[in-house]
SEBAKOL-975020 format. One record per residue (C-alpha): residue number from 1; y, x, z; residue in one letter. Coordinates in pm, 1 decimal, decimal comma, padded with zeros to 6 digits. Each point is the difference from the previous one (the first is absolute). Layout:
// residues N
  seq        yy        xx        zz  type
  NUM         Y         X         Z     a
...
// end
This chain:
// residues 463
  seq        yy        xx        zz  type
    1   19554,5   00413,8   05254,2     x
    2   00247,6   00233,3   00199,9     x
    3  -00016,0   00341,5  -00029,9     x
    4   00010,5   00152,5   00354,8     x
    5   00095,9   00340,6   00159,6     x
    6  -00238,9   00063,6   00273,3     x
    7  -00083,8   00267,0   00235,6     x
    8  -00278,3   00050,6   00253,0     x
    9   00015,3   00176,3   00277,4     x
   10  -00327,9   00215,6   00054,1     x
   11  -00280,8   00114,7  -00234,5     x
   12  -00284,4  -00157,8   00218,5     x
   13  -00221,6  -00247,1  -00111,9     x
   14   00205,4  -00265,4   00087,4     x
   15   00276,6   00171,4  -00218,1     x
   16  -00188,8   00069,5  -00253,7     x
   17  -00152,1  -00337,6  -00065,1     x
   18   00363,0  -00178,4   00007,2     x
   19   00126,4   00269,3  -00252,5     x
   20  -00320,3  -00085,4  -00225,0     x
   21   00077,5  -00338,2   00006,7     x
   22   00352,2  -00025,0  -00042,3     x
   23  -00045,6   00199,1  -00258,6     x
   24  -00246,9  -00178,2  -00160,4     x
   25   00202,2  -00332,4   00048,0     x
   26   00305,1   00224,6  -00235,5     x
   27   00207,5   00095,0   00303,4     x
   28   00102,5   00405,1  -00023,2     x
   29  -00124,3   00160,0   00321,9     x
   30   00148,3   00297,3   00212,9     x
   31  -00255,8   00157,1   00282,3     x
   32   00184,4   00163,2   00260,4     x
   33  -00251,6   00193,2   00195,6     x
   34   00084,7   00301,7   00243,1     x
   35  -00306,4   00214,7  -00016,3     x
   36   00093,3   00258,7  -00286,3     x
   37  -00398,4  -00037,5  -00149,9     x
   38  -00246,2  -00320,8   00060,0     x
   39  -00256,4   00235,5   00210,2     x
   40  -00379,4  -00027,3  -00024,8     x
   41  -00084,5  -00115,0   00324,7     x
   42  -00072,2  -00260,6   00184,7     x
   43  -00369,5  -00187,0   00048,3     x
   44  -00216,2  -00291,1  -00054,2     x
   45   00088,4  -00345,0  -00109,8     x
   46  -00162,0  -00327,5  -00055,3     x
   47   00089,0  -00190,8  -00246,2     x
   48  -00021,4  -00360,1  -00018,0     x
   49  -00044,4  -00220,2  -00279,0     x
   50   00337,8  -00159,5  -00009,3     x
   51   00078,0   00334,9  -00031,2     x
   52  -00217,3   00135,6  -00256,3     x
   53   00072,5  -00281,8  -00208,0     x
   54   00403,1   00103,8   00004,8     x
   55  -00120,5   00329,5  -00065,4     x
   56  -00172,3  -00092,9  -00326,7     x
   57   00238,8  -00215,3  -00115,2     x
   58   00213,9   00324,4   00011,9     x
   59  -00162,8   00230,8  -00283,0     x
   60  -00090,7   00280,2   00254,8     x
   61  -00217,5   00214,6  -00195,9     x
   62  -00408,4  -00014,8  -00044,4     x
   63  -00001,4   00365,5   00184,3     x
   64   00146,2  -00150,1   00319,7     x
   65  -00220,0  -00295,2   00025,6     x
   66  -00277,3   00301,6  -00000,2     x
   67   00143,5   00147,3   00304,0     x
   68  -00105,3  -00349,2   00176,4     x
   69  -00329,3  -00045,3   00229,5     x
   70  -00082,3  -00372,7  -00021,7     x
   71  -00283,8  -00055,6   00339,9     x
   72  -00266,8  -00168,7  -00047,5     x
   73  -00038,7  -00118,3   00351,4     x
   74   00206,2  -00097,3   00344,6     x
   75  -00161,4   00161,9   00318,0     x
   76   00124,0  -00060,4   00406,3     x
   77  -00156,5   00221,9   00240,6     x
   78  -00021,8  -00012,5   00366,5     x
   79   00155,1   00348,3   00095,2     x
   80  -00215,7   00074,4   00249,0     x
   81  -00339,0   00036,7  -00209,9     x
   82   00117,4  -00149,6  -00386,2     x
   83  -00213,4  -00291,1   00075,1     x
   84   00126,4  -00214,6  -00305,2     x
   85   00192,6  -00299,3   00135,4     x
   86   00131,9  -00140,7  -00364,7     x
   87  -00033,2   00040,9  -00320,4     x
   88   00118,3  -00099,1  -00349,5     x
   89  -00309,4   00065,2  -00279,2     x
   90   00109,9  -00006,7  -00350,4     x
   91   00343,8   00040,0   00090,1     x
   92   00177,8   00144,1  -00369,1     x
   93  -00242,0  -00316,8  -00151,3     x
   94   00144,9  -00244,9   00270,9     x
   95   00364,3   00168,6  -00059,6     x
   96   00020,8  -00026,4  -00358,7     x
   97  -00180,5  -00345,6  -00071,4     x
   98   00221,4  -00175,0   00341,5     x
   99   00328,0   00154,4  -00161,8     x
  100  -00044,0   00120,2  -00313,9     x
  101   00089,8   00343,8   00096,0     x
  102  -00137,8   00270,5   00201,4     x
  103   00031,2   00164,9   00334,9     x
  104   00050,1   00392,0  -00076,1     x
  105   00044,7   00302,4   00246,0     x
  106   00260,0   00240,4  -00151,5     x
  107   00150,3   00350,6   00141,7     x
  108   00388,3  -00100,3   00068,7     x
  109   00101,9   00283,8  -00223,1     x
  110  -00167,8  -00113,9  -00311,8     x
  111   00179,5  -00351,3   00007,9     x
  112   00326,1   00138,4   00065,8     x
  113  -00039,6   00273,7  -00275,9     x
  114  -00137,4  -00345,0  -00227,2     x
  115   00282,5  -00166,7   00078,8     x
  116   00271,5   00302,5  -00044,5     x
  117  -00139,5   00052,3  -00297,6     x
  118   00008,0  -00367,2  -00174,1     x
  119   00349,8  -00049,0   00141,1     x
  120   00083,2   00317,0  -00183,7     x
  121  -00136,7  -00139,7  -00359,9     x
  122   00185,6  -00317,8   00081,0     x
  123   00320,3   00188,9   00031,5     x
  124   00046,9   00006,7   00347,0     x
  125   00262,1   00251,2   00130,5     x
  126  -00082,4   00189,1   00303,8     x
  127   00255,7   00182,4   00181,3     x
  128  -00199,7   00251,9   00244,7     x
  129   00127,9   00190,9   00341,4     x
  130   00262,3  -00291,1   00033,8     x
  131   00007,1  -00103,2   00381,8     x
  132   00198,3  -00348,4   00036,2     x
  133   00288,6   00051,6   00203,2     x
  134   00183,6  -00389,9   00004,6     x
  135   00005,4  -00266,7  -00185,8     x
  136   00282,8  -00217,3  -00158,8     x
  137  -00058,1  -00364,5  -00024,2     x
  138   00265,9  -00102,1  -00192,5     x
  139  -00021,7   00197,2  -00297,8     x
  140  -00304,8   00081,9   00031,0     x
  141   00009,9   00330,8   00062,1     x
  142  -00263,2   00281,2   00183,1     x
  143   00185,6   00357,0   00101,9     x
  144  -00266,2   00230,1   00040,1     x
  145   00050,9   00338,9   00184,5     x
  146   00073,9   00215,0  -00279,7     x
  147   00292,1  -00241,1  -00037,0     x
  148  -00115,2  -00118,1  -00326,1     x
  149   00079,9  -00369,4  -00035,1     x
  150  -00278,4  -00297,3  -00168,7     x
  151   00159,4  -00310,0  -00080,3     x
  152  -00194,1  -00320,3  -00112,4     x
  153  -00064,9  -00370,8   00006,0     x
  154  -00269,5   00023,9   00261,2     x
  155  -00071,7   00218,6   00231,3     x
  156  -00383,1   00007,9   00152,3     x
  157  -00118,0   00162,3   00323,3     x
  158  -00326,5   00107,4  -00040,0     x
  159   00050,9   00331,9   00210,2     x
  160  -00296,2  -00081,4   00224,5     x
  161  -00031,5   00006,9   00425,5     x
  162   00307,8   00207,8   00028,9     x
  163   00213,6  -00177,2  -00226,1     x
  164   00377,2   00139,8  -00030,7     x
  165   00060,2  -00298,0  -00199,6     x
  166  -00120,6  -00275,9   00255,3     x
  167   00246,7   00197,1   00243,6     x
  168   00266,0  -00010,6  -00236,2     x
  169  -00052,4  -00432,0  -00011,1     x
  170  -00039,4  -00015,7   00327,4     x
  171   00287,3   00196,7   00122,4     x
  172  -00162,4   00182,8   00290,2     x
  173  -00301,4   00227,5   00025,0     x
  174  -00255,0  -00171,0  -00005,7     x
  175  -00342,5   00209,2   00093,1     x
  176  -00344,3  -00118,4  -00032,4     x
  177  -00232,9  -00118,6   00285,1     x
  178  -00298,3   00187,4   00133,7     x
  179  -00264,0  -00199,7  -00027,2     x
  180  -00225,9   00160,2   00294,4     x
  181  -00242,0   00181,3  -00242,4     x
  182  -00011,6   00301,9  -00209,3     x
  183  -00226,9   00052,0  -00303,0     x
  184  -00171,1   00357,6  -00085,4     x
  185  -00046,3   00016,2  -00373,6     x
  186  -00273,3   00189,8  -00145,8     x
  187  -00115,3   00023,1  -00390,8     x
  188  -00319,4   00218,1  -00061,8     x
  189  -00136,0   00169,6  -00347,3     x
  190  -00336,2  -00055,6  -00084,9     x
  191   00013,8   00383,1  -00050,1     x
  192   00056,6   00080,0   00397,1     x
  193  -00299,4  -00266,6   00109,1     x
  194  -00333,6   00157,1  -00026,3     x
  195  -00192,1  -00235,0   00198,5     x
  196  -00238,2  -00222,7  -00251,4     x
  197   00076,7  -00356,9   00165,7     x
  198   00387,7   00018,2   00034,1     x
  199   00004,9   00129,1  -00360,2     x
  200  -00195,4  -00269,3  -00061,3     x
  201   00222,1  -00233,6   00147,8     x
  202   00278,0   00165,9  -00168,5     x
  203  -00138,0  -00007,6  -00354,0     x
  204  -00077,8  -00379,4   00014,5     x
  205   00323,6  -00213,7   00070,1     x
  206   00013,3  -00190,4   00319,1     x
  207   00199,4  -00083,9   00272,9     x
  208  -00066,4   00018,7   00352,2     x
  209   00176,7  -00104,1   00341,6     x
  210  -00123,6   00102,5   00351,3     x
  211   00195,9  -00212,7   00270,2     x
  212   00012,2   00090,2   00362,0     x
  213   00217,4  -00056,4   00312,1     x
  214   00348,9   00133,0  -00111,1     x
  215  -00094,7   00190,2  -00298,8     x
  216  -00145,8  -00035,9  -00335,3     x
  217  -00096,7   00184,9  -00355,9     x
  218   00007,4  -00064,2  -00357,8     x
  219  -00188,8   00195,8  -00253,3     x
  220  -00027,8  -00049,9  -00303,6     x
  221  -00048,0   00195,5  -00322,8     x
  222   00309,8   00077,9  -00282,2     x
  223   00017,7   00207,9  -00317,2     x
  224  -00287,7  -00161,0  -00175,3     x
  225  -00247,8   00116,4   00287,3     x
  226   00101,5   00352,8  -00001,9     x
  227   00224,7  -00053,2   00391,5     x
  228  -00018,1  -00153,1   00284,0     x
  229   00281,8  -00185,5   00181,9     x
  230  -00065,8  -00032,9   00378,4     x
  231   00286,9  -00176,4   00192,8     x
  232  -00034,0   00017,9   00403,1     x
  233   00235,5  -00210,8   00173,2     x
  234   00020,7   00052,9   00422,7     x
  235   00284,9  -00082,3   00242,9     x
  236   00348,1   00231,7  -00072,5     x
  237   00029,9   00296,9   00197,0     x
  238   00267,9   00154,3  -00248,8     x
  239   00353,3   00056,8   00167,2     x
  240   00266,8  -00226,8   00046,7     x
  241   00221,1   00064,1  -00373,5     x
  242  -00295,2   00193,8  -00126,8     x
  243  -00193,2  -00198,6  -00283,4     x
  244  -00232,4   00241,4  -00165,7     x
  245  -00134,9   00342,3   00048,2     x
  246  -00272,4   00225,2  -00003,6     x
  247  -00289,7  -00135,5   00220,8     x
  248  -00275,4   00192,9   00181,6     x
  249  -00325,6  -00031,3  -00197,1     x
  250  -00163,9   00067,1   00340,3     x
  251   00148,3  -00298,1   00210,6     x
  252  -00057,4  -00221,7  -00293,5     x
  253  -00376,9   00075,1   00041,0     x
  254   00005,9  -00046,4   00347,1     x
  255   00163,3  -00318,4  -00039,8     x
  256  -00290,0  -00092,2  -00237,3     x
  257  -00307,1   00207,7   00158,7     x
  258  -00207,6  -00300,3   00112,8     x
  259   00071,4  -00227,6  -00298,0     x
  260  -00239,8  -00026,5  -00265,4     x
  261  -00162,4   00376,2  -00118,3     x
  262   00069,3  -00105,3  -00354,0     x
  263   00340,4   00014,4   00068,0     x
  264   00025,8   00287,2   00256,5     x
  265  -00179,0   00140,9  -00329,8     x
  266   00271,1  -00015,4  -00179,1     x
  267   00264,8   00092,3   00216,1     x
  268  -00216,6   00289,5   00122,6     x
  269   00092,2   00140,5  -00389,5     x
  270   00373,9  -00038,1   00056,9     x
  271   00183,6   00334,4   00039,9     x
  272   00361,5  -00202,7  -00003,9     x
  273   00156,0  -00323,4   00112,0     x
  274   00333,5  -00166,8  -00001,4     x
  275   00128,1  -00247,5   00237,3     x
  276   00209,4  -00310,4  -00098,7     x
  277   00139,5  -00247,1   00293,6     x
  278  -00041,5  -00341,9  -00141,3     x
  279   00373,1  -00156,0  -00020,4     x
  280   00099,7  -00383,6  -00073,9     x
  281   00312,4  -00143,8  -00004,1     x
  282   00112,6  -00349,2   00159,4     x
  283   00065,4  -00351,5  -00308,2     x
  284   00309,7   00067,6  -00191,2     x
  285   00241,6  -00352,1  -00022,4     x
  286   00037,8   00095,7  -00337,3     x
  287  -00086,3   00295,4  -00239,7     x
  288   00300,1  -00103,3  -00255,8     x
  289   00354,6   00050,4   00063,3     x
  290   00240,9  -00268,2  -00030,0     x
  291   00202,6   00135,3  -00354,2     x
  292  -00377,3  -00006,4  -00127,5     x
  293   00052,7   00389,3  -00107,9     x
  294  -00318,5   00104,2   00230,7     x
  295  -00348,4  -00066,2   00070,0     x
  296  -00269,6   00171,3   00202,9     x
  297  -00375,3   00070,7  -00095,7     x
  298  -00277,2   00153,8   00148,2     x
  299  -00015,0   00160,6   00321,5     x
  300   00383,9  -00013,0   00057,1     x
  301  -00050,4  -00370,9   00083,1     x
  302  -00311,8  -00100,0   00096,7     x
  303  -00225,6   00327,9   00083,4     x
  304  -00370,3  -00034,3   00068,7     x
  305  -00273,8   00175,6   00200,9     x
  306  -00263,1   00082,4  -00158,3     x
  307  -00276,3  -00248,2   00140,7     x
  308   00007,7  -00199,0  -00285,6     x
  309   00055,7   00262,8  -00254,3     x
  310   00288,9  -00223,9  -00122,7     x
  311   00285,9   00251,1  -00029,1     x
  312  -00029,3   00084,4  -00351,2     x
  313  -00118,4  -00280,7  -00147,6     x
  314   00305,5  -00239,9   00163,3     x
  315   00209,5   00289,5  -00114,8     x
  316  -00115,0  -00007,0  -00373,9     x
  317   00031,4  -00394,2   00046,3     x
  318   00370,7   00046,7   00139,3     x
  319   00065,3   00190,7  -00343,6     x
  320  -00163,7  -00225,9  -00192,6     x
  321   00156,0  -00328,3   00109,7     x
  322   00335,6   00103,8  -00011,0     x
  323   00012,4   00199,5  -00343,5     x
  324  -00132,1  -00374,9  -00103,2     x
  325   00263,2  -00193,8   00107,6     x
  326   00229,9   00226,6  -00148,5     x
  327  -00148,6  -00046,4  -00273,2     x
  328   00080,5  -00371,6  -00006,4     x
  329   00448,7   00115,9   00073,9     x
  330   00100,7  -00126,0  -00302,3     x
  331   00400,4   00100,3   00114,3     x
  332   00114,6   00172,9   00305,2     x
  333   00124,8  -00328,1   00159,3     x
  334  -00412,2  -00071,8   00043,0     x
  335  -00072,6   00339,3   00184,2     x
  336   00086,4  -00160,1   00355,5     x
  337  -00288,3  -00288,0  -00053,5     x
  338  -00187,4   00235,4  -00134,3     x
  339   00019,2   00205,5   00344,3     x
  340  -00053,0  -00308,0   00199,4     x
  341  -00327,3  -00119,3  -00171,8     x
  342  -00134,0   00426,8   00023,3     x
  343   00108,9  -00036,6   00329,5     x
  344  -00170,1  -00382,7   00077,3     x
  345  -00307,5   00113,1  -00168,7     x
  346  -00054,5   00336,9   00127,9     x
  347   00152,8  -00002,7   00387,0     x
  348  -00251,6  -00279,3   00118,3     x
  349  -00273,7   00177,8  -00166,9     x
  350   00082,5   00335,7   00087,3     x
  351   00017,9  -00100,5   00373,2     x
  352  -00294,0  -00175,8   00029,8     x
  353  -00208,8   00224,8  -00110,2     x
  354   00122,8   00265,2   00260,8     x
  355  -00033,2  -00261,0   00278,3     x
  356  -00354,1  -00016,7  -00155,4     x
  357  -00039,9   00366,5   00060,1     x
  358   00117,1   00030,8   00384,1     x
  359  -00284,8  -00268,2  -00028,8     x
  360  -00246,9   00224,7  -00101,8     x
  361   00104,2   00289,8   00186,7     x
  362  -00100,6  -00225,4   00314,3     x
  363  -00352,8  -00077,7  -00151,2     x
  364  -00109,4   00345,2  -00090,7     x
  365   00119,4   00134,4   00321,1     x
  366  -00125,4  -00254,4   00258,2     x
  367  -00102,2   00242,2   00287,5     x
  368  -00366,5  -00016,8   00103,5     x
  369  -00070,8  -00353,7   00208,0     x
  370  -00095,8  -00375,5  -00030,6     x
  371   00213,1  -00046,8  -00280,5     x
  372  -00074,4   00315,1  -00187,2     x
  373  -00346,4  -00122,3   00021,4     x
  374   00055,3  -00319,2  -00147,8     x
  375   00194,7   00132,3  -00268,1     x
  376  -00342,9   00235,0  -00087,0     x
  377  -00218,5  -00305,4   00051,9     x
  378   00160,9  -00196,9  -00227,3     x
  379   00054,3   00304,5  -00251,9     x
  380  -00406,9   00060,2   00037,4     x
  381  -00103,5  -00433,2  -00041,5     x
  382   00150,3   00020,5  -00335,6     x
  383  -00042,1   00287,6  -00113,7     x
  384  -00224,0  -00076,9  -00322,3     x
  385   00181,8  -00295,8  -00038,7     x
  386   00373,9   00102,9   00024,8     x
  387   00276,5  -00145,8   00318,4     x
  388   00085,8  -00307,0  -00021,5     x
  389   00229,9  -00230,8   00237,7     x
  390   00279,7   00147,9   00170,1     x
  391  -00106,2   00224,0   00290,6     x
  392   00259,7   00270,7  -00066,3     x
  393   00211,8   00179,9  -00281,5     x
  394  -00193,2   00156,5  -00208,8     x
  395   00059,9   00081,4  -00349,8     x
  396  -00323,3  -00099,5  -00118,2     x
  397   00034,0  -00383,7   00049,3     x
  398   00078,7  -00179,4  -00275,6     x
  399   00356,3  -00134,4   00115,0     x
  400   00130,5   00348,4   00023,8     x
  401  -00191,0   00123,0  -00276,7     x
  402   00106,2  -00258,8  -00240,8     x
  403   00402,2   00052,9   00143,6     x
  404   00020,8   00406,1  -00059,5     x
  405  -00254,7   00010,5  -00299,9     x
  406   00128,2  -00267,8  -00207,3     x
  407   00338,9  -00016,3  -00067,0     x
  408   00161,1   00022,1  -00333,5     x
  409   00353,7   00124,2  -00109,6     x
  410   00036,3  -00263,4  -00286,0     x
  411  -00176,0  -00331,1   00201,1     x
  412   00172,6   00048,8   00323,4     x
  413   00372,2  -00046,6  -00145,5     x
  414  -00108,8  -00199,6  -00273,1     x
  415   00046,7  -00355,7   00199,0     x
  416   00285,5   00117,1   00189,7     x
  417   00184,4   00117,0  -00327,7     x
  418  -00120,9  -00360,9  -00208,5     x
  419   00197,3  -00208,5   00275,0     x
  420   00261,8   00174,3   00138,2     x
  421   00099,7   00382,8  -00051,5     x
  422   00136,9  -00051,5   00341,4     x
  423  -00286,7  -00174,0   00248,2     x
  424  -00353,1   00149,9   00053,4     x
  425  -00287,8  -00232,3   00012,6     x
  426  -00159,5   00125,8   00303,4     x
  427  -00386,5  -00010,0  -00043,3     x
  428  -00264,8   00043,4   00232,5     x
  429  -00396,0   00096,0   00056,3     x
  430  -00227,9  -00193,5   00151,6     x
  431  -00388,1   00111,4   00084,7     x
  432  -00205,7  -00078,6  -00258,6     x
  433  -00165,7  -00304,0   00018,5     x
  434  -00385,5   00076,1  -00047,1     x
  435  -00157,8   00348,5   00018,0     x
  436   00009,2   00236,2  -00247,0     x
  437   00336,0  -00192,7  -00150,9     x
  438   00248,5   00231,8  -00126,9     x
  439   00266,6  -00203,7  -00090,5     x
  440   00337,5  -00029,5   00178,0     x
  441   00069,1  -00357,6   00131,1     x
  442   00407,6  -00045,6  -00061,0     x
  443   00187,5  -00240,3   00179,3     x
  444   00405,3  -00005,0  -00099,8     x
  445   00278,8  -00063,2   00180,8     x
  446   00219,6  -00190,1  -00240,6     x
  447  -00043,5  -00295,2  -00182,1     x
  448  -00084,5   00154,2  -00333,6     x
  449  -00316,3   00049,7  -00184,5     x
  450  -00036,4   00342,5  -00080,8     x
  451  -00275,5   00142,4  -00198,1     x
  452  -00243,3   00107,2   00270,3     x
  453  -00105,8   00375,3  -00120,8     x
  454  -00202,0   00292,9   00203,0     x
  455   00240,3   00241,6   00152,5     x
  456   00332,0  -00208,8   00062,1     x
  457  -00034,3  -00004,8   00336,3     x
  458   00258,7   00195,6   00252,2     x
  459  -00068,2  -00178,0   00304,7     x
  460  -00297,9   00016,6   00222,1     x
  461  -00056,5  -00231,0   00201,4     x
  462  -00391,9  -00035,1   00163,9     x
  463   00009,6  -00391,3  -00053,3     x
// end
């Protein structure tokens, strides 16, 4: 196997995850990040079970898979009242025997600190409070600010939204897109909540949505019960170039006053907020250069709002995927098809699942009318008996379920890599046949018989 000199560009948890697995594969790793310290902060996230499943395949330590809060059930609320329009009973059961892993809340800071701290035992080098000032393709070669020069095989951009690297392969500035909405981000200690039934909600993991006309929340509980996670996401009001700041905890709540008083509960207890304008980019042509020195992960090519909770986990998948292939470079001459399969495998995925997002966005925020009405009709027919059919995106179908929850690093280059290091079999879900059915229907596009596995799809198509 070839020994390779990589560096990553960015300590997020897209970084972090490509340096873990490169590593692992017997590459040497160089993380170029430009904050001086990885800070404690951040919020929330929901992790996914082809997520959790990289995760544990990782070695992160027994006191970080403490920090998780696994919920025992999915809840939809009409915003108005809470009226329950949908829910998911049983839901860590359901996770864990549908995908052999489990869906886990965590706090963003104790996954990166996880992460930082396993790439450290694995002999990860981190360069801090180096900001990325160009890129040279040839050599490869990153220049940061300080004027200190990185060379290596492989350079990967996994700098995130505002990626310095993306603008360096693209030649031109290259901002991201406001998306029309803005998210205020709250997390809550069980210390500050006094009031019996929202520490009660707190204490025992769940996760509820209430969905309205042009807004929604998210709460759900991290840190093993002990916080509380509430996401609010409402049309942008932020200024043009501005794409976070403080927020007013007193127009949030009158954005929310006639929404559910469990939740105007728990925003009531909020003494500050930040606000974060939701950005998106537009489909890259490609996310590899042409000399096959540099590949993009994570948010610097494919970003994601947050309606599907999606962000992470495709990140951590990014990481995984390619640190795998690289693992399969036997010389240097093989690193360009190794680029092109990440890049086969991961783009199509990657993309469809932020279409599938927009998708969602749409559905939660259907202003009040006919249609709205429908959509809660439908949600309240089935709601012992779960959705089925295909009345709108939702991420509880089994389709969409089945194409975020189950894919796996090792199955889904596995046929691709047993026929041709250079063509993808391109695999797609279909519905499940019969109720209840959990397993992927794959239909392939070339003429080979592949060995049909959960989790090798990267296409979805609703056929």
């Amino acid at each position: 196997m070839a020994h390779l000199q990589v560096i990553v560009v960015g300590a997020g948890l897209s970084g972090l995850s490509t340096a873990i697995a490169c590593t692992i594969s017997g590459h040497s790793v160089t993380v170029i990040e430009s904050a001086s310290e990885l800070q404690e902060v951040g919020a929330g996230l929901q992790i996914t079970p082809n997520a959790t499943r990289l995760l544990k395949t990782w070695g992160l330590p027994d006191s970080f898979w403490a920090t998780a809060a696994e919920p025992t059930f999915l809840a939809v609320h009409r915003y108005s009242d809470g009226k329950v329009l949908a829910m998911e009973k049983d839901f860590n059961t359901k996770m864990r025997n549908n995908y052999g892993a489990p869906f886990l809340d965590f706090h963003r800071v104790d996954l990166q600190q996880a992460l930082y701290k396993r790439a450290l035992d694995l002999g990860v080098k981190f360069e801090l409070g180096q900001k990325v000032q160009s890129v040279d393709f040839d050599i490869p070669q990153v220049t940061t600010g300080s004027g200190a020069n990185f060379i290596a095989d492989l350079v990967v951009a996994a700098d995130g939204l505002w990626s310095q690297s993306r603008s360096c392969f693209l030649d031109v500035k290259d901002a991201p897109l406001p998306t029309g909405d803005l998210a205020y981000r709250v997390v809550l200690s069980l210390d500050e909540i006094e009031d019996p039934l929202l520490r009660e909600w707190v204490s025992n993991p769940s996760v509820h949505f209430w969905i309205g006309p042009g807004a929604h929340a998210v709460g759900y509980s991290v840190r093993a019960g002990k916080m509380y996670n509430i996401v609010l996401l409402v049309p942008d009001d932020l200024p043009v170039g501005v794409s976070r700041q403080p927020g007013s905890v007193e127009e949030m709540k009158v954005l929310f006053k006639d929404w559910d008083p469990i939740l105007t509960r728990f925003l009531n207890i909020v003494q500050t907020v930040d606000k974060w304008k939701l950005m998106h980019r537009s489909e890259l042509d490609s996310w590899i250069n042409d000399k096959s020195t540099f590949v993009m992960v994570g948010d610097a090519c494919h970003p994601m709002l947050p309606y599907l909770a999606q962000g992470a986990n495709s990140a951590l998948e990014d990481g995984s995927v390619l640190g795998h292939l690289l693992g399969k470079v036997k010389t240097r001459s093989q690193l360009p098809q190794a680029l092109k399969l990440y890049e086969q495998l991961r783009k199509t995925r990657g993309e469809a699942v932020v279409r599938e997002t927009f998708k969602q966005r749409e559905s939660f925020h259907m202003p009040n009318g006919p249609e709205q009405e429908a959509r809660d009709e439908l949600f309240l027919s089935q709601l012992e008996t779960g959705l089925t059919g295909d009345p709108f995106p939702s991420r509880w179908q089994d389709a969409l379920s089945i194409f975020l929850s189950n894919f796996k690093t090792n199955l889904s280059i596995g046929p691709a890599l047993r026929f041709n290091p250079g063509y993808i079999v391109t695999m797609h879900i279909r519905k499940p046949k019969r109720r209840g059915s959990q397993v992927p229907l794959l239909k392939y596009d070339n003429p080979w018989q592949a060995v049909p596995a959960l989790g090798t799809a990267n296409r979805l198509s609703r056929c």
